[in-house]
MARLUM-287160 format. One record per residue (C-alpha): x, y, z; residue in three letters. Coordinates in Angstrom, 2 decimals, padded with zeros to 5 digits. Layout:
N
<atom <X Y Z> 'ala'> ...
***
This chain:
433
<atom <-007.25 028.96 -012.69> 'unk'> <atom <-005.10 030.48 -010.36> 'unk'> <atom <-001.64 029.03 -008.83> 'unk'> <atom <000.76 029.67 -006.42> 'unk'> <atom <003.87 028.97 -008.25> 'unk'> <atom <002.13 027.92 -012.00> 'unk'> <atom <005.56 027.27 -013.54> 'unk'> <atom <005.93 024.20 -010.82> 'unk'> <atom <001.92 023.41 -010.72> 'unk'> <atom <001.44 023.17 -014.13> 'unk'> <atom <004.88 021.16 -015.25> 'unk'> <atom <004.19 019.08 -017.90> 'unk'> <atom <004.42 015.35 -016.84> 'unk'> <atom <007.52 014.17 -017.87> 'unk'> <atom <009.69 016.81 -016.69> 'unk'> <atom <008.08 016.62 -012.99> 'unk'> <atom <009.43 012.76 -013.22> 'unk'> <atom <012.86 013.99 -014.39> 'unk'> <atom <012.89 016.42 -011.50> 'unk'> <atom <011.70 013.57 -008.79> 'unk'> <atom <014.78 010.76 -010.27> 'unk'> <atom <017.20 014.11 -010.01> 'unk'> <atom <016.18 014.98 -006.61> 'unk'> <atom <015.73 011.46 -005.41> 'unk'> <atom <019.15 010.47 -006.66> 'unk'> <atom <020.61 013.41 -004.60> 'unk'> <atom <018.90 012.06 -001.55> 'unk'> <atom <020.09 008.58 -001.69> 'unk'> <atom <023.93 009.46 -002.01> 'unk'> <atom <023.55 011.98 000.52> 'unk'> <atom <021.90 010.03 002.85> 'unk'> <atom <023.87 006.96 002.09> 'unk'> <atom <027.14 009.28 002.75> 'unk'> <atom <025.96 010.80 005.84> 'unk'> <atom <023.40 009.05 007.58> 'unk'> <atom <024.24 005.70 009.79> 'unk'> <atom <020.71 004.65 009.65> 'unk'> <atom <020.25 005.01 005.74> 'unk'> <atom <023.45 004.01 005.05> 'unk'> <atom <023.18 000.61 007.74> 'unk'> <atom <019.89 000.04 006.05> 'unk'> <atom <020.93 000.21 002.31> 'unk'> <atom <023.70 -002.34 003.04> 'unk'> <atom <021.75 -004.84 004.76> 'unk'> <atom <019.32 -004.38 002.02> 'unk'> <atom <021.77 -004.71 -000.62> 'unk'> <atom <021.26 -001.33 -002.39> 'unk'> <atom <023.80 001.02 -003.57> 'unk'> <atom <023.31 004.63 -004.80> 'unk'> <atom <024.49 003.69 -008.23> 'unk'> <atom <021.76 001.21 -008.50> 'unk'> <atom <018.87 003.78 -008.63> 'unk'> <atom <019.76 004.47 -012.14> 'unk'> <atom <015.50 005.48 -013.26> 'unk'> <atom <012.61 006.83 -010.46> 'unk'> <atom <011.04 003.28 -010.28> 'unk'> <atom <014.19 002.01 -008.65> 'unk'> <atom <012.94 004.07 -005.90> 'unk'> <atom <011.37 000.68 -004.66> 'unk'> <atom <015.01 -000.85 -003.89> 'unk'> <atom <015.13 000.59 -001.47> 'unk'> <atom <013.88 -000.71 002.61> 'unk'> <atom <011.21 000.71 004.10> 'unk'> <atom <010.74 003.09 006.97> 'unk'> <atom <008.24 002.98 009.24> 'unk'> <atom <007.00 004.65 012.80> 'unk'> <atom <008.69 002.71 014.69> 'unk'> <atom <012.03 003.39 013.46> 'unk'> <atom <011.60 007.06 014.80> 'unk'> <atom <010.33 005.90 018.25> 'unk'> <atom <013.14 003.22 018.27> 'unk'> <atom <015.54 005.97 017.41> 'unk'> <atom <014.23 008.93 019.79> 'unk'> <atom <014.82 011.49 020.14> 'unk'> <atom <016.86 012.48 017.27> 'unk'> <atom <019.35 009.68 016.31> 'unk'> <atom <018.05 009.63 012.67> 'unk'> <atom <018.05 013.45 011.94> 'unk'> <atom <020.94 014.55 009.45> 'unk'> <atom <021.38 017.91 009.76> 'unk'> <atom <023.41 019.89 012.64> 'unk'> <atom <021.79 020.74 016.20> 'unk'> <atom <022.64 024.05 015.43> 'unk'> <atom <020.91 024.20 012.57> 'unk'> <atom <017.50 023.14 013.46> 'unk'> <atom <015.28 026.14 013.87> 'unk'> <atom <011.87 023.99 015.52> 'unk'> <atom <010.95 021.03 016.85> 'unk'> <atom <007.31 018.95 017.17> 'unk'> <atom <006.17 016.10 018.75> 'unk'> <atom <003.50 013.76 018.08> 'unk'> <atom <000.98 012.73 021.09> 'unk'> <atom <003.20 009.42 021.98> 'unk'> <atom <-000.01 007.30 022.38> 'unk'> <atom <001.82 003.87 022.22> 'unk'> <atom <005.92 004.09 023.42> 'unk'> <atom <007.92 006.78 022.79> 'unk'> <atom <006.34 009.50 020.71> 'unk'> <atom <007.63 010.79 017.33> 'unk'> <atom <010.36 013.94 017.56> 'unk'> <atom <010.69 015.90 013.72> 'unk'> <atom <013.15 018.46 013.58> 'unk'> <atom <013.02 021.46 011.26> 'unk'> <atom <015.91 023.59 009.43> 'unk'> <atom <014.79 026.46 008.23> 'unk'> <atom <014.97 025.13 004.38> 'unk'> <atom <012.08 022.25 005.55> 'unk'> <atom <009.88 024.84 007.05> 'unk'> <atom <010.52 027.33 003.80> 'unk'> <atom <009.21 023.86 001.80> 'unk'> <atom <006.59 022.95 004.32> 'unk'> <atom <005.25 027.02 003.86> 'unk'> <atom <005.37 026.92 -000.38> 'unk'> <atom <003.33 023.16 -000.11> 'unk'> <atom <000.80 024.83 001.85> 'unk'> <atom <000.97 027.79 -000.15> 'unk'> <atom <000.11 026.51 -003.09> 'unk'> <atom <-002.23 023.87 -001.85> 'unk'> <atom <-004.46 026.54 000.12> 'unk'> <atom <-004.40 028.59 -003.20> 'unk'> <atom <-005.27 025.73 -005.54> 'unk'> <atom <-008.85 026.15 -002.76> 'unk'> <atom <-009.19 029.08 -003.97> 'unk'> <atom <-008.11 031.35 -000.62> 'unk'> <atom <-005.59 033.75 -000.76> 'unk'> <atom <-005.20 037.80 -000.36> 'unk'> <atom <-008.31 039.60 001.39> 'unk'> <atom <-009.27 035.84 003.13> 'unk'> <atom <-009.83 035.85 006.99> 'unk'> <atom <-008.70 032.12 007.99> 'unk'> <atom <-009.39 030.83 011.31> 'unk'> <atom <-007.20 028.27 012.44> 'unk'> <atom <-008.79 025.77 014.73> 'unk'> <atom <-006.12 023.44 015.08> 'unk'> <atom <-004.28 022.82 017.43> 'unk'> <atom <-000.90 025.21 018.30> 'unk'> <atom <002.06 023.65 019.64> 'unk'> <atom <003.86 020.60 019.91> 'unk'> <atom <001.49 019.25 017.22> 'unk'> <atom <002.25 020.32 013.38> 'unk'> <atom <-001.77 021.63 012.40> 'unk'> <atom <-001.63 024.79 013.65> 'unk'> <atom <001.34 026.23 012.77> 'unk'> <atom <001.76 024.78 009.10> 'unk'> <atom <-001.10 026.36 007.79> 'unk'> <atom <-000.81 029.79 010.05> 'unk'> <atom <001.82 030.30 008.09> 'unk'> <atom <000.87 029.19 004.78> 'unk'> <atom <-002.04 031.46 004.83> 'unk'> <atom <-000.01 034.57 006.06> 'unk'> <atom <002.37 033.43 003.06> 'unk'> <atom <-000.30 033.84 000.63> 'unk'> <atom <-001.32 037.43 001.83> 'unk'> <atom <-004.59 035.89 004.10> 'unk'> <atom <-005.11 037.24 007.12> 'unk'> <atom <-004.52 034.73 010.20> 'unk'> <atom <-007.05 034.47 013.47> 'unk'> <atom <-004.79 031.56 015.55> 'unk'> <atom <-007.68 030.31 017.25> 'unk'> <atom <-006.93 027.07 018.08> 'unk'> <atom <-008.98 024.24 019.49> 'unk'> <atom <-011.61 024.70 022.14> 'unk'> <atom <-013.92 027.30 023.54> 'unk'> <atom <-016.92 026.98 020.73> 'unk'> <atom <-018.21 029.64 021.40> 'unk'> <atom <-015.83 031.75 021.44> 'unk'> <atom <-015.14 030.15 017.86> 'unk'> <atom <-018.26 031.56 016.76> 'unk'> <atom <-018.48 035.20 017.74> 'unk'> <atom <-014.42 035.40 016.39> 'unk'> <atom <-015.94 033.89 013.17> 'unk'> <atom <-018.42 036.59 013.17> 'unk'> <atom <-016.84 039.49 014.43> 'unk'> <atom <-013.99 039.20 012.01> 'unk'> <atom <-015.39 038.23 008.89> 'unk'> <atom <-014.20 034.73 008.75> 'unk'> <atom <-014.02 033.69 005.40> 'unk'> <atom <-012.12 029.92 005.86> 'unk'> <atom <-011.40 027.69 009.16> 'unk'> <atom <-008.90 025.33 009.44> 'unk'> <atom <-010.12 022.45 011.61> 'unk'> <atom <-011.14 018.91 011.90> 'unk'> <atom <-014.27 017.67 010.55> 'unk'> <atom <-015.78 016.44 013.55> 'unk'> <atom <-014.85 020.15 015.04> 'unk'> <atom <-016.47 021.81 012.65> 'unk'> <atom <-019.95 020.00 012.92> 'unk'> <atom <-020.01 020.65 016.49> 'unk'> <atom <-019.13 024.02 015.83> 'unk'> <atom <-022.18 024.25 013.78> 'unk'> <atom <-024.42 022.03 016.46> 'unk'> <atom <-023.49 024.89 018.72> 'unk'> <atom <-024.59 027.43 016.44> 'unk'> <atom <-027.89 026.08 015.82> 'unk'> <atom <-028.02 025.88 019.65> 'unk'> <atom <-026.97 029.40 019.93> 'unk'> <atom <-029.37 030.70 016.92> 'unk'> <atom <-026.63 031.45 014.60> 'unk'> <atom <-026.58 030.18 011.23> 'unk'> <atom <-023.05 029.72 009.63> 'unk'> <atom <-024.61 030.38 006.18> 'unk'> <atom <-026.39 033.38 006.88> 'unk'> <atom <-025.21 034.98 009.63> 'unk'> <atom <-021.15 034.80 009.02> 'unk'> <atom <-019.21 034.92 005.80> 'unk'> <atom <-017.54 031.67 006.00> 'unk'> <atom <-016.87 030.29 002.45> 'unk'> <atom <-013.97 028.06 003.25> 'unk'> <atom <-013.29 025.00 005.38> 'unk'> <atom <-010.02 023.15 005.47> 'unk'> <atom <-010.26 019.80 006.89> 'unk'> <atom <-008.45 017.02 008.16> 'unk'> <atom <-006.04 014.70 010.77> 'unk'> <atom <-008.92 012.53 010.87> 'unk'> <atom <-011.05 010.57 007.84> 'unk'> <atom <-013.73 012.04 007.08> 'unk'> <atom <-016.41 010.51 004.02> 'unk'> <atom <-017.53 012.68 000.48> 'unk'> <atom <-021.01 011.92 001.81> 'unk'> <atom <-019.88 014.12 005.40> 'unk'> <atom <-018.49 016.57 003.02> 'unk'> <atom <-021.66 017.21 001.30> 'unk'> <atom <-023.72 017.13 004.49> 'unk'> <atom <-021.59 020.40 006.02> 'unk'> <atom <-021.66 021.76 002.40> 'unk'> <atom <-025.47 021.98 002.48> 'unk'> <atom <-026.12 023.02 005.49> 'unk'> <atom <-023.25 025.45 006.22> 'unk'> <atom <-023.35 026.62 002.50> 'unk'> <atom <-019.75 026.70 002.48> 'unk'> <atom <-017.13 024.17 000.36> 'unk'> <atom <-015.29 021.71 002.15> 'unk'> <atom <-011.91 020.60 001.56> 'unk'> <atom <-009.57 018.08 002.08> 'unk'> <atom <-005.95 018.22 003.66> 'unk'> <atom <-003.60 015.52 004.14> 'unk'> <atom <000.12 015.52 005.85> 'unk'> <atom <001.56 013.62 008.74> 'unk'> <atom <003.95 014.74 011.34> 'unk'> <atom <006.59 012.32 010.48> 'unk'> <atom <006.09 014.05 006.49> 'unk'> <atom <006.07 017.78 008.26> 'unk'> <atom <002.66 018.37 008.90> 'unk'> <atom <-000.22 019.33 007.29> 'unk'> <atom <000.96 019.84 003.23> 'unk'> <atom <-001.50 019.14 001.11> 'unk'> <atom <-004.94 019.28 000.06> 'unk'> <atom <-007.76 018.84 -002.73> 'unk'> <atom <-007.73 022.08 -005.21> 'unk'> <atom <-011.18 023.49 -006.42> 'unk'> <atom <-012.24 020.77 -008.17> 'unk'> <atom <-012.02 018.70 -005.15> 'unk'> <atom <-011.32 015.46 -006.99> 'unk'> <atom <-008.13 014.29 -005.39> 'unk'> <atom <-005.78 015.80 -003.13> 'unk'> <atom <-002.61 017.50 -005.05> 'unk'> <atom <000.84 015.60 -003.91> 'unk'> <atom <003.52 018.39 -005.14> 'unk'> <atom <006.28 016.09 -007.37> 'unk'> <atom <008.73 018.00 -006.08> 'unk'> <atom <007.98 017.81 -002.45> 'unk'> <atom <006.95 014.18 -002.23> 'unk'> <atom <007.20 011.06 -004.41> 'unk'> <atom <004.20 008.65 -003.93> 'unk'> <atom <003.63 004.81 -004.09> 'unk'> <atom <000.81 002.71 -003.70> 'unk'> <atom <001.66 -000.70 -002.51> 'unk'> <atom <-000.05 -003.62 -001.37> 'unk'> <atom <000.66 -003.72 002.63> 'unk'> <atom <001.19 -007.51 002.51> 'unk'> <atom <002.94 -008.33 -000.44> 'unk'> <atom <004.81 -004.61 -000.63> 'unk'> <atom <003.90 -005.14 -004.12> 'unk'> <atom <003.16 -001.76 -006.22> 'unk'> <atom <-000.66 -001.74 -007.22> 'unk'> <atom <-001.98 000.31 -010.36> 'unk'> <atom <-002.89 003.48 -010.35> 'unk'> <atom <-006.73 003.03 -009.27> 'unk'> <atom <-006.70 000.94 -007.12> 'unk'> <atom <-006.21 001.45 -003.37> 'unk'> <atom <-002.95 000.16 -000.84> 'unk'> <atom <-001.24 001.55 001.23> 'unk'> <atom <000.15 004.71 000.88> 'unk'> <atom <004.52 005.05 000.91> 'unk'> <atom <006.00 008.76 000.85> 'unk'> <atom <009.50 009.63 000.12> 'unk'> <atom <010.24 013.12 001.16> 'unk'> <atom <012.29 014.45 -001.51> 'unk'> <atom <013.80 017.67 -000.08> 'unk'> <atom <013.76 017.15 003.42> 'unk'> <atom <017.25 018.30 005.67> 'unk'> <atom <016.85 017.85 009.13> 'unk'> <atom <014.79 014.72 009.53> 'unk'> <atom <014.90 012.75 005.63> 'unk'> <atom <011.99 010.16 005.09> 'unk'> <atom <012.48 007.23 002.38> 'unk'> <atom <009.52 004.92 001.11> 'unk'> <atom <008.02 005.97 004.75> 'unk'> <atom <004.68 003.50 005.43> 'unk'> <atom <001.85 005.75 006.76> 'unk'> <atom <-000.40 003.48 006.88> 'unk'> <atom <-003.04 005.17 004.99> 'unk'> <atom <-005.12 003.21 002.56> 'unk'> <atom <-005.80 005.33 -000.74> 'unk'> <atom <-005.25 005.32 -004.46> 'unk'> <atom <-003.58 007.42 -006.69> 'unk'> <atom <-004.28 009.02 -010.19> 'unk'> <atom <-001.34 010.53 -012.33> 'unk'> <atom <-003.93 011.88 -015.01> 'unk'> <atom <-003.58 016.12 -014.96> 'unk'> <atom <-006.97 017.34 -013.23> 'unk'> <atom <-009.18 019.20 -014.36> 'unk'> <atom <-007.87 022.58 -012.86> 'unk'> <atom <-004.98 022.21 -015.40> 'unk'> <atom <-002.30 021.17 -012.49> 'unk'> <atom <-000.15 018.06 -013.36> 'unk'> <atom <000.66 016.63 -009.94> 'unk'> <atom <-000.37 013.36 -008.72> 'unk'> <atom <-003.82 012.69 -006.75> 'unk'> <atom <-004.93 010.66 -003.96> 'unk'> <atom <-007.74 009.74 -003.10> 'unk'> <atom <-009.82 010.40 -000.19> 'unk'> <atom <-008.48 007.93 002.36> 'unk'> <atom <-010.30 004.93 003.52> 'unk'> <atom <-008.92 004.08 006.50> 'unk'> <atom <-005.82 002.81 007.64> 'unk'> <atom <-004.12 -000.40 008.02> 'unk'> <atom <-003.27 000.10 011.68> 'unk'> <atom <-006.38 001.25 012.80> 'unk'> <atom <-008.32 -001.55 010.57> 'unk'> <atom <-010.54 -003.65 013.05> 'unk'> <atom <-010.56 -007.44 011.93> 'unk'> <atom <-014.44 -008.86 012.92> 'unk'> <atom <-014.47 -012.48 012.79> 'unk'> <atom <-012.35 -012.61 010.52> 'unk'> <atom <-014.11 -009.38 008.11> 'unk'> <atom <-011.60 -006.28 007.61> 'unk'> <atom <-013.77 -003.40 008.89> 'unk'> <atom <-012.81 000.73 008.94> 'unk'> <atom <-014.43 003.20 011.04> 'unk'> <atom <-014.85 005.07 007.43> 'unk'> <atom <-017.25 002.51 006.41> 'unk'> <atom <-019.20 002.97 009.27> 'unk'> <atom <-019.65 006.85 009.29> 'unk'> <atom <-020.10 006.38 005.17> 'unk'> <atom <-022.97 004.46 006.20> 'unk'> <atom <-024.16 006.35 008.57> 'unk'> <atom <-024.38 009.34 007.18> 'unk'> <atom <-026.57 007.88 004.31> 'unk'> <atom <-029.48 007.46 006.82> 'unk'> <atom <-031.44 010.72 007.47> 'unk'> <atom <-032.81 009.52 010.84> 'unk'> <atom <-029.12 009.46 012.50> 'unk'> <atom <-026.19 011.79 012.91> 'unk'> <atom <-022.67 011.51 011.92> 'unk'> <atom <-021.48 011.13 015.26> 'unk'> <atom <-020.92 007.71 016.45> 'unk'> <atom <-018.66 005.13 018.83> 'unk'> <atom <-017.79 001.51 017.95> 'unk'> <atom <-017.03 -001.32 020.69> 'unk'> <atom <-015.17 -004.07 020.26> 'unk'> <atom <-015.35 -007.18 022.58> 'unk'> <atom <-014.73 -010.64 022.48> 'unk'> <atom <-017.78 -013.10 024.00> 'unk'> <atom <-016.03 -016.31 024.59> 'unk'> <atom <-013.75 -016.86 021.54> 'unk'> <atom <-016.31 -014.45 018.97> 'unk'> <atom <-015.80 -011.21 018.58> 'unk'> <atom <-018.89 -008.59 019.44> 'unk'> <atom <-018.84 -005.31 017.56> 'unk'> <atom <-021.58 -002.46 018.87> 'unk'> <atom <-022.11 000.41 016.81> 'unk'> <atom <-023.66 003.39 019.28> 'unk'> <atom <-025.64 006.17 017.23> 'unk'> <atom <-027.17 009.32 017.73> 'unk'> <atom <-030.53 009.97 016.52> 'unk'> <atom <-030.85 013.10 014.30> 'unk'> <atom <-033.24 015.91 016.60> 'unk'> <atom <-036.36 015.36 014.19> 'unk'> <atom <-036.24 011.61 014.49> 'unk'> <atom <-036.46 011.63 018.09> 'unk'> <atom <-039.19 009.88 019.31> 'unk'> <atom <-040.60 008.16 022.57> 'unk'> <atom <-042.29 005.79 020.99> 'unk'> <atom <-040.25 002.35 021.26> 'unk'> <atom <-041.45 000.69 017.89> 'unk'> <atom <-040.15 003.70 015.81> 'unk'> <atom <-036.71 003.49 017.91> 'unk'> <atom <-036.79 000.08 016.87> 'unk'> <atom <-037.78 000.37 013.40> 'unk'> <atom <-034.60 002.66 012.86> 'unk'> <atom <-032.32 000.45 014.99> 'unk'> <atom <-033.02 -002.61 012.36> 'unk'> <atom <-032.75 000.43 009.52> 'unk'> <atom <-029.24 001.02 010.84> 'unk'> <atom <-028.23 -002.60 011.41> 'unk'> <atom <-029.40 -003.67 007.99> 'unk'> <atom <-027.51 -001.05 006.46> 'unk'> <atom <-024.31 -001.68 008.76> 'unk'> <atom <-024.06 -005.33 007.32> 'unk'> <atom <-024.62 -004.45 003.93> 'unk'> <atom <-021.72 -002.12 004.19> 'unk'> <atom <-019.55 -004.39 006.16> 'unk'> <atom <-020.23 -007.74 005.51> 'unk'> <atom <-020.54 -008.28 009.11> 'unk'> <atom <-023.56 -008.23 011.58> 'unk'> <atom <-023.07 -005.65 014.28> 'unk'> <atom <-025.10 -004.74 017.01> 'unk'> <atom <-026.59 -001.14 016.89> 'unk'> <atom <-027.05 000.58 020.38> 'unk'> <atom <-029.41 003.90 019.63> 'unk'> <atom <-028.75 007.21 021.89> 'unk'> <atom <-030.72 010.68 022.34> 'unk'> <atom <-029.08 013.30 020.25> 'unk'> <atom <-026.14 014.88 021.55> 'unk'> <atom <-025.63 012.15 024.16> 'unk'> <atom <-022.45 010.60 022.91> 'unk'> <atom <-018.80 012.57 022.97> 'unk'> <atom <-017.55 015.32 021.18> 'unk'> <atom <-014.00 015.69 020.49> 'unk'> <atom <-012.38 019.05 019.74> 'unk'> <atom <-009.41 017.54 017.98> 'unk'> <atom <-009.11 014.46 016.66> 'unk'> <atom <-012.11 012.01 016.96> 'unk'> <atom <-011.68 008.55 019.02> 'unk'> <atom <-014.27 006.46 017.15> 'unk'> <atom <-012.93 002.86 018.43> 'unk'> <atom <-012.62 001.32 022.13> 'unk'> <atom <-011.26 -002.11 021.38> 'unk'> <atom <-011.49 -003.59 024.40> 'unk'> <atom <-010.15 -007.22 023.19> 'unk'> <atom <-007.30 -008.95 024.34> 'unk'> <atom <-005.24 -010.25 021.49> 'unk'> 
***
């Protein structure tokens, strides 16, 4: 195995806790001390520092959640001085105000080493060629992993998002060996190869992809696996958490959370109730080194479990699992809890459709109406209307099995419905709630 930093990756157990209660007991009294929102917070919830006395008091303390950043734009919650913030990024602001993180130069130094080490734990590092088609800018993709591939001695092509074919001949000419991108990118990159006569396994040297900032489903994985004969991975980060940090190692069994970066809980998202290790909630991050912009017990959202068992590759940090969906972006269906994830998992476990899909919501009267529109995989296409049928009823069958919910399953010609160069926008809920 090779690390990053193996005197920090492969910490025995109980020392990475002692390290978490150290560092999250500096965090609380400084933020307590010097912070009006933490410290406004903490007294209406009746915590004091000297009450986090062991690293499970850590739930004592209140939540924070995204609307807490909005409600405090642009940077009424950041801690450190104006003068010493050395970068700024903003999230897309989809819904109110958007999301402003600041960086000192200490966070991006932390943000760098996470991605360090989780990029090496994939096995990349000195002599690599990494193409990074995120996005460069105001959003944190492309820039947190630019430079935690130049930190590990890779070699950096900032391609960004768009122009696929350009993608392609950079990817050849330069002896691509990893892209950085999200998974919905990357299979159209390799629809447009097909349509351009390249093959990604043959015809480049791409060994590596990196992939993320949407969800994405094991079966997916193995689908661009096979047919790009390349390994997937997975990343995971958030804006309001820096970025982009971390990601599954070689075994790909679990993304790596670094203990001394981030301190996880799994809760239930009604109760706030911790779970077991196992079994999935929803995932709370406290940020445990953070300067300009500290997050405690911050809700993302994400639905996932966690497993505190050393992996395989000999690290000791904490896993998550792939993520399921998300609470916020969970569609209710009469009543039936339904994730896009569950859909595409389906999907993608019958040969005769693609990946790619759309759901629509609607509500008929006072029921709601969910369509599901596919594509149909090149070699199923047919124009005879009993075999489009026959897969339509394979595809709705399948759909309720998975969901516990009848759907309605609109078929389309292959490459008919949208493509999305950055992050995919499965859902139009066009309901009135």
């Amino acid at each position: 195995m090779i690390a990053w930093d193996p005197n920090m990756e492969l910490m025995p157990e109980a020392e990475l806790k002692k390290m978490q209660f150290k560092l999250l007991k500096t965090l609380v009294y400084r933020l307590y001390s010097f912070s009006n929102f933490y410290h406004e917070r903490m007294v209406a919830h009746g915590v004091h520092p000297d009450d986090i006395t062991r690293l499970e008091d850590v739930a004592k303390l209140p939540y924070m959640v995204k609307s807490d950043l909005r409600d405090n734009y642009p940077d009424k919650i950041f801690t450190a001085d104006p003068e010493e913030l050395v970068r700024y990024h903003v999230s897309s602001g989809t819904t109110g105000k958007p999301t402003v993180v600041g960086y000192t130069k200490n966070d991006l130094e932390n943000w760098t080493e996470s991605l360090a080490r989780a990029l090496t734990s994939c096995g990349v590092g000195r002599g690599d060629v990494v193409q990074v088609a995120y996005g460069y800018g105001l959003f944190t993709g492309g820039l947190g992993l630019h430079y935690g591939a130049e930190r590990i001695g890779a070699s950096v092509v900032p391609a960004s998002v768009g122009n696929t074919e350009r993608q392609l001949e950079l990817m050849q000419d330069l002896r691509v060996t990893a892209i950085c991108c999200t998974p919905s990118y990357l299979v159209h990159i390799g629809e447009t190869a097909k349509k351009m006569g390249i093959s990604i396994k043959d015809d480049t040297r791409l060994k590596r992809a990196i992939l993320g900032a949407e969800p994405w489903s094991d079966q997916m994985r193995e689908r661009i696996e096979e047919e790009m004969g390349i390994k997937a991975y997975n990343i995971y980060g958030t804006s309001e958490l820096s970025g982009p940090m971390f990601t599954d190692c070689a075994e790909q069994n679990g993304i790596h959370m670094w203990s001394d970066i981030a301190l996880v809980e799994i809760i239930d998202p009604e109760t706030g109730r911790p779970v077991p290790d196992g079994e999935q909630g929803e995932m709370v991050v406290t940020i445990l080194q953070k300067e300009a912009l500290p997050i405690i017990r911050y809700r993302t959202g994400d639905i996932t479990s966690i497993d505190h068992t050393p992996c395989q590759c000999g690290r000791t940090h904490p896993r998550i699992a792939r993520l399921s969906g998300r609470v916020d972006d969970m569609l209710i269906i009469r009543g039936i809890n339904v994730f896009p994830s569950q859909v595409e998992h389906a999907l993608l476990g019958i040969p005769e459709v693609s990946g790619n899909f759309m759901i629509e919501v609607d509500r008929v009267g006072a029921l709601d109406h969910m369509l599901v529109k596919v594509e149909l995989n090149p070699e199923a296409f047919s124009d005879k209307i009993n075999d489009i049928l026959d897969i339509r009823r394979k595809v709705g069958h399948t759909l309720k099995n998975m969901l516990n919910v009848s759907v309605d399953v609109e078929i389309s010609e292959p490459g008919s419905l949208p493509r999305f160069e950055g992050k995919a926008q499965r859902v139009i809920d066009r309901r009135v709630l």
